[in-house]
C-alpha positions in Angstrom: 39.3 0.8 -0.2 36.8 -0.3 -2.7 34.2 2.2 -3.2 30.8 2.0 -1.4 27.7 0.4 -3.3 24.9 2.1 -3.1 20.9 1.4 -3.6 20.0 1.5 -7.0 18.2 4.8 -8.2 14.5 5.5 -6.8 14.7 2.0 -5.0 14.6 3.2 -0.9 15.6 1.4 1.8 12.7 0.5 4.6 14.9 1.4 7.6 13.2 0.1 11.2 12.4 3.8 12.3 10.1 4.0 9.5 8.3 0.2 9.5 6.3 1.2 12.9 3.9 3.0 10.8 3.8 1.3 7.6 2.8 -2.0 10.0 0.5 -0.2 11.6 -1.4 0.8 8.4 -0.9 -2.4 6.9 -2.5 -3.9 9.8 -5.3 -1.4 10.1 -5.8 -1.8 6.0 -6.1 -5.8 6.3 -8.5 -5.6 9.3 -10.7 -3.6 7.0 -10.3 -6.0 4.0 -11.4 -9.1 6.7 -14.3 -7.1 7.4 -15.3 -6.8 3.8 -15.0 -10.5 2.7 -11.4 -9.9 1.1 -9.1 -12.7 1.1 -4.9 -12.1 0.8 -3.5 -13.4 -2.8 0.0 -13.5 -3.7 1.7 -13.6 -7.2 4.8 -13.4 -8.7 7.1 -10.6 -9.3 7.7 -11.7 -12.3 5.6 -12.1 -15.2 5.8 -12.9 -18.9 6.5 -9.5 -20.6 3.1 -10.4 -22.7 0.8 -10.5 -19.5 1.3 -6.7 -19.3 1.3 -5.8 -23.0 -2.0 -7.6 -23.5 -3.7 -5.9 -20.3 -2.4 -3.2 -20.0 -2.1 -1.8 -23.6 1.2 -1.7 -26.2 0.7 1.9 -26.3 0.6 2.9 -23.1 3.2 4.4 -21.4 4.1 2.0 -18.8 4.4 -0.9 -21.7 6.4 2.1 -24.0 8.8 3.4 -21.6 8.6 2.2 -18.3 8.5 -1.5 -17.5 12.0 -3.3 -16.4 11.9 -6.0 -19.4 14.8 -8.4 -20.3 15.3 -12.1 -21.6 15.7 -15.1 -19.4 18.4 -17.7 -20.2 16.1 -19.2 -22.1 16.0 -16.1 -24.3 11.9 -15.6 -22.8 11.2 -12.0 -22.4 10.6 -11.5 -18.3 9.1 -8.4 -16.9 9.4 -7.1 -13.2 5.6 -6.6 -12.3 4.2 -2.9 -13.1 0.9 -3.5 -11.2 -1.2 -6.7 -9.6 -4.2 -6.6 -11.3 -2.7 -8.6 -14.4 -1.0 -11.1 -12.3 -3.7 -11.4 -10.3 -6.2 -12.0 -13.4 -3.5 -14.4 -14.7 -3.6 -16.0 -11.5 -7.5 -17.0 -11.6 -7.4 -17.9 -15.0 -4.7 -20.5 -14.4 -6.1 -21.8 -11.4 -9.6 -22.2 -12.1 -11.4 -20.0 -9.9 -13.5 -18.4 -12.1 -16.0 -21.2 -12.9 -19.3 -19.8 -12.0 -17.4 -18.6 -9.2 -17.0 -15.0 -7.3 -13.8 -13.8 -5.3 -12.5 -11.0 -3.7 -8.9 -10.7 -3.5 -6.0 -8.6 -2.3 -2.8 -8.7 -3.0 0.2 -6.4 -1.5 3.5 -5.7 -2.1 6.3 -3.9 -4.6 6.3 -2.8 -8.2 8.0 -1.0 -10.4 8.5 1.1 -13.2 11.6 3.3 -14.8 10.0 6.9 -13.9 11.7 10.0 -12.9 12.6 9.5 -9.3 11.1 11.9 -7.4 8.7 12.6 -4.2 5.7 10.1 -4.0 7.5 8.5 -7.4 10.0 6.0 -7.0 11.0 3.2 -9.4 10.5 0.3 -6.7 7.1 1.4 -4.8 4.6 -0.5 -2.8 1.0 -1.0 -3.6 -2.2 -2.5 -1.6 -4.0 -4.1 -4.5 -7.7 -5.1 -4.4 -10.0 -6.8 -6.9 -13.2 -8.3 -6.7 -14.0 -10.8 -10.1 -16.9 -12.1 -10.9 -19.4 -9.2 -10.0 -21.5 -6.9 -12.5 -23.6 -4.4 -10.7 -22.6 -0.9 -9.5 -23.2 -2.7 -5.9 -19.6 -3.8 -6.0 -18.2 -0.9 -7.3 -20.1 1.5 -4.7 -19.0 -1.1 -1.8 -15.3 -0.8 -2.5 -15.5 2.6 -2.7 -17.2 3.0 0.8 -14.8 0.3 2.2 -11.8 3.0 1.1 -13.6 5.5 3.0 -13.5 3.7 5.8 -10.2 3.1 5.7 -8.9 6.5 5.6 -11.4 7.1 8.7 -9.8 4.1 10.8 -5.9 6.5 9.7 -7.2 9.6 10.5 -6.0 10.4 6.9 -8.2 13.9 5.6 -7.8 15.9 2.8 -8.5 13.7 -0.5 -11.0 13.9 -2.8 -13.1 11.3 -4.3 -13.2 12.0 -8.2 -15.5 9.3 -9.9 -16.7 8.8 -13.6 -17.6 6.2 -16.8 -15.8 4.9 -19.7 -18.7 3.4 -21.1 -17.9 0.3 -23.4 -15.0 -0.2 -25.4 -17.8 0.6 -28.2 -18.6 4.0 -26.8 -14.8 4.7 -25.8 -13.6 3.7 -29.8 -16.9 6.4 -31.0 -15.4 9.1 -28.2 -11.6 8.3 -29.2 -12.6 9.1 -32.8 -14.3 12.6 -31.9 -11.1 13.5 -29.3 -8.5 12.7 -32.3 -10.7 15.1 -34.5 -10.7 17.3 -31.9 -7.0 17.6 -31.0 -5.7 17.5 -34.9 -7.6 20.9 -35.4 -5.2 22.5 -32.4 -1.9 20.3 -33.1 -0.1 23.5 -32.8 -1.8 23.9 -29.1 -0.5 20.4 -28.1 2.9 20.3 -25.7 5.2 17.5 -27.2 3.6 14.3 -25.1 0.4 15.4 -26.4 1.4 15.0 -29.9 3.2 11.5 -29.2 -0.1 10.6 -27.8 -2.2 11.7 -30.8 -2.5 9.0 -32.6 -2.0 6.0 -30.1 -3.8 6.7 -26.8 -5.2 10.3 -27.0 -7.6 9.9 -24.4 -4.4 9.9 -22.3 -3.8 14.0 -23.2 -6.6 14.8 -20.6 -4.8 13.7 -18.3 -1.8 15.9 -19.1 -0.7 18.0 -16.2 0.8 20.7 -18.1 -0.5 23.9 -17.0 -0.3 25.5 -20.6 -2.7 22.5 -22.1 -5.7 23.5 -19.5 -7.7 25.6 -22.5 -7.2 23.2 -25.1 -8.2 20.2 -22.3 -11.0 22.0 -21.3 -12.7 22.1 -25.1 -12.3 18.8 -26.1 -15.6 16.2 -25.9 -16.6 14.6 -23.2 -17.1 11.2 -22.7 -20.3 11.4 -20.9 -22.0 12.4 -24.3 -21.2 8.8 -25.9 -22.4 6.3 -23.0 -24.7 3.8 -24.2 -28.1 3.3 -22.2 -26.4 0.9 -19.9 -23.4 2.6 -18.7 -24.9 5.7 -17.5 -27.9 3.8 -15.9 -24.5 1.8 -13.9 -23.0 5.4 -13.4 -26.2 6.8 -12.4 -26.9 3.6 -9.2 -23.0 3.6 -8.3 -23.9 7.7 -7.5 -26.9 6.9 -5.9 -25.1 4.0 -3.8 -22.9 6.4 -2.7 -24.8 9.4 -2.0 -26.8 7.0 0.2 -23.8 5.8 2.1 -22.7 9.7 2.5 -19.6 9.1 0.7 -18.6 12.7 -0.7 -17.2 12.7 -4.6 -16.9 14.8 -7.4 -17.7 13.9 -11.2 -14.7 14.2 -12.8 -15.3 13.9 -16.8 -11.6 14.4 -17.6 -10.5 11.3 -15.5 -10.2 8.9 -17.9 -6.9 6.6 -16.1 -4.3 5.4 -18.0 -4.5 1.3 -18.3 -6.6 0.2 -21.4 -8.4 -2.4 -19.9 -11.0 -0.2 -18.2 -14.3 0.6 -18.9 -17.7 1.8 -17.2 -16.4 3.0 -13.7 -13.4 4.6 -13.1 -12.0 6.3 -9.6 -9.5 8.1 -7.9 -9.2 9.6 -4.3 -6.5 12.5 -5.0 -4.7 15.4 -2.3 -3.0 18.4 -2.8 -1.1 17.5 0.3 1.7 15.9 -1.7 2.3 18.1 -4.5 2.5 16.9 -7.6 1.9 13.6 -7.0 -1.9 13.9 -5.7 -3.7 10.2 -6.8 -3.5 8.2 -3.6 -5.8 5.3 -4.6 -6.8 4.2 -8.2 -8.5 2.0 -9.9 -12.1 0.9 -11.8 -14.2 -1.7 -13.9 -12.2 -4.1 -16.5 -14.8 -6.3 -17.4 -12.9 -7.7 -20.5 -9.8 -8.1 -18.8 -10.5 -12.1 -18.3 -11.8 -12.8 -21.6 -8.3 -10.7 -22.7 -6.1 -12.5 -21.3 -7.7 -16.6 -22.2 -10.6 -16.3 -19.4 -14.0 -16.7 -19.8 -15.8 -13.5 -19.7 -16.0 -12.1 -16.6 -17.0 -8.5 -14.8 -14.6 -7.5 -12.6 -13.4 -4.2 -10.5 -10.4 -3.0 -8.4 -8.1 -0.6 -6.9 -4.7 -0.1 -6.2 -3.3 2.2 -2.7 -0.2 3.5 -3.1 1.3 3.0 0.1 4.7 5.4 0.2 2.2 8.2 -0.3 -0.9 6.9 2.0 2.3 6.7 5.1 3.1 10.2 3.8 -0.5 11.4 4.5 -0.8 8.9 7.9 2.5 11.0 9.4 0.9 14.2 8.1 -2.6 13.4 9.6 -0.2 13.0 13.2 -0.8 9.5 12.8 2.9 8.4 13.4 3.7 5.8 15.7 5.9 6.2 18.3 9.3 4.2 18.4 9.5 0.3 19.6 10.7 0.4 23.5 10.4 -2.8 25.4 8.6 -3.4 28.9 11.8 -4.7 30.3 15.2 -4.1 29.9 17.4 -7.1 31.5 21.2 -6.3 32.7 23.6 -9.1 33.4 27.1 -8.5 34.8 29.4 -11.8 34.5 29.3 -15.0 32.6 26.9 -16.9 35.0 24.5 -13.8 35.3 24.4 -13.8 31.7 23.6 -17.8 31.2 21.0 -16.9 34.1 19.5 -14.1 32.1 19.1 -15.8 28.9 17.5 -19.0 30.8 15.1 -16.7 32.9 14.5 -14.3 29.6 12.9 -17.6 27.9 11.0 -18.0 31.0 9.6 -14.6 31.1 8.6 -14.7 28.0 6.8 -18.0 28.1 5.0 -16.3 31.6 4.5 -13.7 29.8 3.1 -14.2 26.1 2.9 -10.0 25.3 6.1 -8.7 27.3 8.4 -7.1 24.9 11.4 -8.1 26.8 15.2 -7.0 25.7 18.5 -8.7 26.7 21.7 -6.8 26.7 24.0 -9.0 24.6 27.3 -8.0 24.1 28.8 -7.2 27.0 29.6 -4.4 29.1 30.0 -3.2 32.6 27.3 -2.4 34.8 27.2 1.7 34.0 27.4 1.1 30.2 24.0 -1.5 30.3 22.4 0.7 32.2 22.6 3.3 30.4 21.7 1.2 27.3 18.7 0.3 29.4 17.7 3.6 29.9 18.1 4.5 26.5 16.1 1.8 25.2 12.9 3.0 26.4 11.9 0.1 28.4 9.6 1.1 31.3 11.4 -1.1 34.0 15.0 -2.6 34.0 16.3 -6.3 35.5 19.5 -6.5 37.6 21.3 -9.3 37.3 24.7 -10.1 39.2 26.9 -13.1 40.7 24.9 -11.9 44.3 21.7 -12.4 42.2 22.5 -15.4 41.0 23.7 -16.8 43.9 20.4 -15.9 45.7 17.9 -16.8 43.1 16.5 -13.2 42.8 16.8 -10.7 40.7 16.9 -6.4 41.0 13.7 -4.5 39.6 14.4 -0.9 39.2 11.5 1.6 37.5 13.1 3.5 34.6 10.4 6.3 34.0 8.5 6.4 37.6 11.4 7.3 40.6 10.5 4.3 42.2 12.8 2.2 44.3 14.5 -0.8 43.3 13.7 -4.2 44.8 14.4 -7.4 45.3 12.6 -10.0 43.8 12.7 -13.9 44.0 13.1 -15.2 40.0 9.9 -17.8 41.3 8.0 -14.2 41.6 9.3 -12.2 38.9 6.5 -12.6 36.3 4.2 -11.1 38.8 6.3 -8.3 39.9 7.0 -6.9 35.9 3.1 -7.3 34.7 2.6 -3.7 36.2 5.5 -2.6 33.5 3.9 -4.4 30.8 0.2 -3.0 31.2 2.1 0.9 31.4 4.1 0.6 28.9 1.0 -1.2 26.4 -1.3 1.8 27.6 1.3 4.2 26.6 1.9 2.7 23.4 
């Protein structure tokens, strides 16, 4: 026997008693975007290896070590997509919808990067992305935050913490950059081994090291709140305002600094300590150069990214999960012409009956064995279906879950007789 093939390392499989929820958030999640003006966009997986080395920075660790890169037949170098927002960007430069125009966008689906499998961290994961382009006031950035809120408040999702801060301009970042290298070269000895990589290529990235043994030499270093220009901090200062006026709760976090290079002014992340290690939930801030970076004209811009393996984690902690699919009606047929009936007066139910969830027993069986498929099913009320049936032009209706007696019903009246099943079993639901 050959041997088994399995799923390829930190890539899951989605198996149906897990998609209740995630459809249930995803609905919830693009009932709230509606709400707000957001509109659905979808891009490729695949990108040209230079869309994410141009926007999301050559040094960066995700561009370094992480992204799934290879040559086409062509010999073009193809990358799987590490995040949205670059294909997204790509996607409105290309298409034109940035000429004196505004949009808000989302976009949802998986990525994936070569990390360390472990939990909250796989190598395939799935991200809600959000991005509104063309808007340069702290208005935007304060209404996506509130509109996040509310979305954990429609999940019932507690326990995070909304951390908030400025990058300033590239300008103020390159002055602040300067001072942290400075900094950190006068306690190289201090630095763990990432730290040091990071040095001289992204060192704004070592404050977001979560070694517990680089807390004291973290904890010294600058902050970037002492190098905003006049303009940044006044942005800062109305996106806090906005917020404390829409009783959104945060925290100033000066060491959040994220770890994409094409963001500046406002930065965010909603983190937990609900799921260990891996904490940041939803991420994301202002790239205002992004467009001009990758061919655009310039444009402000701002967005976010959910991770959604780790929001479902939070939904089922929260007791948020859903409860397994059962149908209304479970249909039994005993005998080749009860089972041409019962297909022909399943169609018929369901065209009655536009919301009836409505399961056939296919594949055979005596009568014992599909009833007690029917009973396992869940459905509230099972169909009996015989050659006496058949020959009548009726049909059995037996309650699964009440005690009630079985009946007879004409298949002229049946519709009627099972909209009692469908209303309990949707109020249970």
């Amino acid at each position: 026997m050959d041997a088994k093939i399995q799923a390829i390392r930190g890539m899951s499989d989605l198996l149906p008693a897990a998609t209740a929820d995630w459809s249930r958030i995803e609905g919830a999640l693009r009932a709230v975007l509606s709400g707000y003006g957001y509109r659905e966009i979808r891009v490729p997986l695949l990108e040209r290896t230079e869309l994410f080395s141009r926007s999301i920075g050559e040094v960066t660790d995700i561009v370094e070590k992480e992204m799934y890169t290879f040559d086409d037949r062509n010999g073009q170098s193809i990358t799987l997509r590490p995040e949205a927002t670059a294909g997204i960007v790509r996607a409105a430069i290309e298409n034109g919808m940035l000429r004196s125009q505004r949009h808000k966008l989302w976009c949802a689906g998986p990525m994936f990067r070569y990390e360390k499998p472990q939990k909250g961290r796989y190598r395939q994961f799935h991200q809600l992305d959000i991005e509104a382009l063309g808007y340069p006031g702290p208005d935007i950035d304060a209404e996506l935050i509130v509109m996040i809120a509310r979305m954990w408040r429609m999940l019932g999702v507690r326990d995070m913490v909304l951390q908030v801060n400025s990058l300033g301009t590239p300008q103020a970042r390159m002055r602040y950059r300067d001072d942290l290298v400075a900094y950190f070269r006068l306690r190289h000895d201090e630095l763990d081994e990432d730290s040091r990589r990071r040095l001289e290529r992204n060192p704004m990235r070592i404050l977001d090291s979560k070694n517990p043994e680089m807390r004291a030499v973290v904890a010294g270093a600058p902050t970037i709140a002492d190098y905003l220009d006049d303009a940044s901090a006044a942005h800062f200062a109305a996106l806090r305002a906005l917020l404390d006026q829409c009783a959104v709760p945060y925290e100033v976090n000066l060491r959040l600094v994220r770890g994409l290079d094409y963001y500046n002014r406002t930065v965010f992340e909603w983190v937990t300590d609900r799921l260990g290690s891996q904490g940041a939930v939803c991420a994301g801030g202002r790239y205002d150069g992004l467009v001009e970076q990758l061919g655009g004209t310039p444009t402000p811009a701002i967005g976010c990214a959910i991770g959604m393996e780790r929001l479902v984690e939070l939904y089922r902690l929260a007791g948020g999960a859903a409860a397994a699919h059962a149908p209304d009606v479970y249909v039994v047929a005993v005998g080749d012409a009860a089972m041409a009936a019962a297909m022909r007066l399943s169609e018929k139910l369901r065209d009655e009956l536009p919301r009836l969830a409505l399961e056939l027993n296919c594949g055979g069986g005596g009568f014992r064995a599909q009833m007690r498929r029917a009973d396992a099913s869940g459905a509230a009320a099972v169909v009996i279906l015989g050659e006496e049936e058949v020959a009548t032009g009726s049909a059995g209706v037996k309650p699964l879950r009440t005690g009630g007696e079985q009946t007879v019903v004409p298949f002229c009246d049946l519709a009627s007789a099972l909209m009692p099943y469908l209303a309990s079993n949707n109020d249970s639901a």
